[in-house]
C-alpha positions as CSV (number, residue, x, y, z in Angstrom):
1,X,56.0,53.3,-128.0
2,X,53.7,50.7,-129.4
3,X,51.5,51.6,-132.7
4,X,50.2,54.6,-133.0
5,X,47.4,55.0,-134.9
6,X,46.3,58.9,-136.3
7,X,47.4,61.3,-138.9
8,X,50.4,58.7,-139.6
9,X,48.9,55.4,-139.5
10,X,50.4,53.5,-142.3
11,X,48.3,50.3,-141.2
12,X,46.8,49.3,-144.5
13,X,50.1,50.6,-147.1
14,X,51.6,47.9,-144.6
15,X,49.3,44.9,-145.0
16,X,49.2,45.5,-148.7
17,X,52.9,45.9,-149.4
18,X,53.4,42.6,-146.8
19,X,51.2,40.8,-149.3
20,X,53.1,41.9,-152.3
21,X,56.1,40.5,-150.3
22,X,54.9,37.7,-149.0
23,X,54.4,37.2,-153.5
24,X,57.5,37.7,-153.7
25,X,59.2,35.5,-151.6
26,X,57.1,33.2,-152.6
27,X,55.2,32.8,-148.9
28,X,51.3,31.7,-148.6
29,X,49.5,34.5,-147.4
30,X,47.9,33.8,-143.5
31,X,44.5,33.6,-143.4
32,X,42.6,36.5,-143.6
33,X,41.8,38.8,-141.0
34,X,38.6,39.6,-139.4
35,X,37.8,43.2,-139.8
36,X,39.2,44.4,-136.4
37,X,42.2,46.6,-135.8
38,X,43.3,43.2,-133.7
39,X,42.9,40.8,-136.6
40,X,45.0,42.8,-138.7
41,X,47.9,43.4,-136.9
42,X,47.4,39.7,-136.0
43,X,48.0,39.3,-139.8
44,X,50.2,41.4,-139.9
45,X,52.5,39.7,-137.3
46,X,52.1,36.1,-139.1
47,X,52.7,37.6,-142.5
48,X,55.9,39.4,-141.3
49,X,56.9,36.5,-139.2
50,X,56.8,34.2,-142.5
51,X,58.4,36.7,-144.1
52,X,61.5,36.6,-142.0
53,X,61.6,33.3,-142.1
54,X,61.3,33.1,-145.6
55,X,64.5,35.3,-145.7
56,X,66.6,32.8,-143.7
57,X,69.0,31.1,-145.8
58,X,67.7,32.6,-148.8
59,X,69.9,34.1,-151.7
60,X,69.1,37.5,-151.9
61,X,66.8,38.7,-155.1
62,X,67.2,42.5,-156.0
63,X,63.4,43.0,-156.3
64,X,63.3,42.2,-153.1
65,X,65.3,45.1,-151.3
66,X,62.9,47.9,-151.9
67,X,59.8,46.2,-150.9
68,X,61.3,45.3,-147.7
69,X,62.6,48.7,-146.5
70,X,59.4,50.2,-147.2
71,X,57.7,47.4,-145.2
72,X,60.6,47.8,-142.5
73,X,59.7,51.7,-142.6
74,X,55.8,51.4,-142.6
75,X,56.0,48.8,-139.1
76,X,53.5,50.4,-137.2
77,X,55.3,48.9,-133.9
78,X,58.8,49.6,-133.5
79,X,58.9,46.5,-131.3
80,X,58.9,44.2,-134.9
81,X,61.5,46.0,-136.8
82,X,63.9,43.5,-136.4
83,X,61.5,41.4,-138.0
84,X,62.4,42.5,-141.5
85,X,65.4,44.6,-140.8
86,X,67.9,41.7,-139.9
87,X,67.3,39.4,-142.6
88,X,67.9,42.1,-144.6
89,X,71.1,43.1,-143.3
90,X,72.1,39.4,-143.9
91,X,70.7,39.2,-147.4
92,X,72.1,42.8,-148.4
93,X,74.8,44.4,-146.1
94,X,74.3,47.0,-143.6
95,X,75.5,49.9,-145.2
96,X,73.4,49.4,-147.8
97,X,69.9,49.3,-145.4
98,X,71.0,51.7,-143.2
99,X,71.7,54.4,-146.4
100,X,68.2,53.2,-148.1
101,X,66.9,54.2,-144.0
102,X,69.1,57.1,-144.4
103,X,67.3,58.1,-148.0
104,X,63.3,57.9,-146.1
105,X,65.0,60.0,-143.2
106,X,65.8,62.4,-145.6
107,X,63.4,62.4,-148.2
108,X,60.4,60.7,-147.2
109,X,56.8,61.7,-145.5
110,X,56.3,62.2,-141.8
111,X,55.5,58.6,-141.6
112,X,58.4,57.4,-143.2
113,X,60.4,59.5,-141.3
114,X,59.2,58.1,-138.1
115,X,59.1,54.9,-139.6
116,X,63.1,55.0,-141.0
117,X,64.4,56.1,-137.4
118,X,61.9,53.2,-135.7
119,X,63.6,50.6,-138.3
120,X,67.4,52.1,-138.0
121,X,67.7,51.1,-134.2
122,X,68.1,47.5,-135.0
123,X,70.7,48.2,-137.6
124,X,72.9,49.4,-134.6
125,X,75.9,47.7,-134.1
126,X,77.3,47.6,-130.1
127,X,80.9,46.7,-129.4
128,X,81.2,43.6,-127.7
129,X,84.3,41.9,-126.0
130,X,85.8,38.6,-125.5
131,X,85.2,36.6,-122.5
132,X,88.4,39.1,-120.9
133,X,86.4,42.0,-121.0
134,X,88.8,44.0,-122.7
135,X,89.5,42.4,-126.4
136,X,87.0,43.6,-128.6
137,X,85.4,41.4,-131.0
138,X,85.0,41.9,-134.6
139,X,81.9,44.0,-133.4
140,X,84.1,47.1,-133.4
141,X,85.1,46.6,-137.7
142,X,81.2,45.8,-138.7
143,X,80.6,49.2,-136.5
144,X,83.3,50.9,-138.4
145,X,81.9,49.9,-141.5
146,X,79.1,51.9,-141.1
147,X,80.1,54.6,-139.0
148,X,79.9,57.3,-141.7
149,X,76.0,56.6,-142.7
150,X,75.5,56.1,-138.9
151,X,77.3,59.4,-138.9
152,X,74.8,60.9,-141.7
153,X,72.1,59.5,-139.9
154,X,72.5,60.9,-136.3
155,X,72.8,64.2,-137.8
156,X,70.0,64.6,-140.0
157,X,68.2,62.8,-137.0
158,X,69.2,65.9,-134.8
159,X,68.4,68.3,-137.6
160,X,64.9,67.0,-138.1
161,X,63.9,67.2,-134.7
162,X,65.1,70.6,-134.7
163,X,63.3,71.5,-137.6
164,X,59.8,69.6,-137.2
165,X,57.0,70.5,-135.6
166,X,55.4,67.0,-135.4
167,X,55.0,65.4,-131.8
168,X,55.1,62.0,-133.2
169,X,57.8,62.2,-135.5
170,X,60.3,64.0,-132.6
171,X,58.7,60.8,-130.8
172,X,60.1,58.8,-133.0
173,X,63.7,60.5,-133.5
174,X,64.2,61.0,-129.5
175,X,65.3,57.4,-129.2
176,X,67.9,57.6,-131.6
177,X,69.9,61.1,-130.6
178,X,73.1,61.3,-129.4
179,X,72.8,64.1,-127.0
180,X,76.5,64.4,-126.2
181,X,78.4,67.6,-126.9
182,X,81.1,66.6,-129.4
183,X,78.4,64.9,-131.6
184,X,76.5,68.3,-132.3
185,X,76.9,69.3,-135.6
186,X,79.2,72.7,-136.1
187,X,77.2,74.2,-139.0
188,X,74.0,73.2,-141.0
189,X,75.4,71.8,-144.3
């Protein structure tokens, strides 16, 4: 899908809330930009790259967890999520990103609607199996962990589309919808 820019570009709330991260984890900032939509994202990608790696190994700080969702909601290219959103699994669970997702889904803007079901992709968990090709590995109980928000999540996914009239934002939740007959809700609650 790449970035998108228009009447949901969150461009510049992302490069200032990357610098108030990169603050807060304590990263120098990369240099500057030049003032072209290719120096920026250029910036962009550095600051968030130093930001993950900042995140590696690190002990998790609270004031940390908001910031980062935002900035993992706000990723103009869905292609960089991962960026932010698996350190933060390591740092802070998986249930807990993929409910704080689950909360912009549900309560947020347009753009962070888009931007939550961009960023909840990488929070996916696939079942893998052992070198037989029929044991599972402990893929299947970090799945089941989440299965409930996941649960949550592909639901109000569904409803949303249903409901919006924004291209982008059904754009963005197409991806994500599991299509299949016996997920369909029953009701609307």
């Amino acid at each position: 899908m790449g970035h998108m820019p228009g009447p949901h570009d969150t461009s510049a709330a992302y490069s200032a809330l990357l610098a108030e991260i990169l603050d807060l984890v304590g990263v120098a900032h990369p240099e500057p930009p030049d003032d072209t939509r290719r120096g920026r994202r250029r910036w962009q990608n550095q600051a968030r790259r130093s930001i993950g790696r900042a995140l590696t190994g690190a002990s998790p700080r609270e004031e940390w967890f908001a910031p980062l969702v935002r900035a993992a909601v706000l990723e103009p290219d869905p292609s960089f999520n991962r960026d932010l959103v698996a350190p933060m699994i390591t740092l802070f669970g998986r249930r807990r990103v993929v409910a704080a997702l689950l909360d912009h889904l549900t309560g947020g803007t347009v753009a962070e609607q888009a931007g939550a079901s961009r960023a909840w992709y990488p929070t996916w968990v696939g079942v893998r199996y052992e070198a037989d090709g029929t044991t599972p590995t402990a893929s299947v109980a970090a799945r089941s962990e989440v299965a409930d928000v996941n649960d949550r999540f592909a639901r109000a996914s569904l409803r949303l589309f249903v409901d919006t009239d924004d291209l982008y934002l059904r754009q963005c939740l197409l991806p994500n919808l599991d299509l299949r007959t016996a997920s369909r809700p029953t009701s609307r609650t």
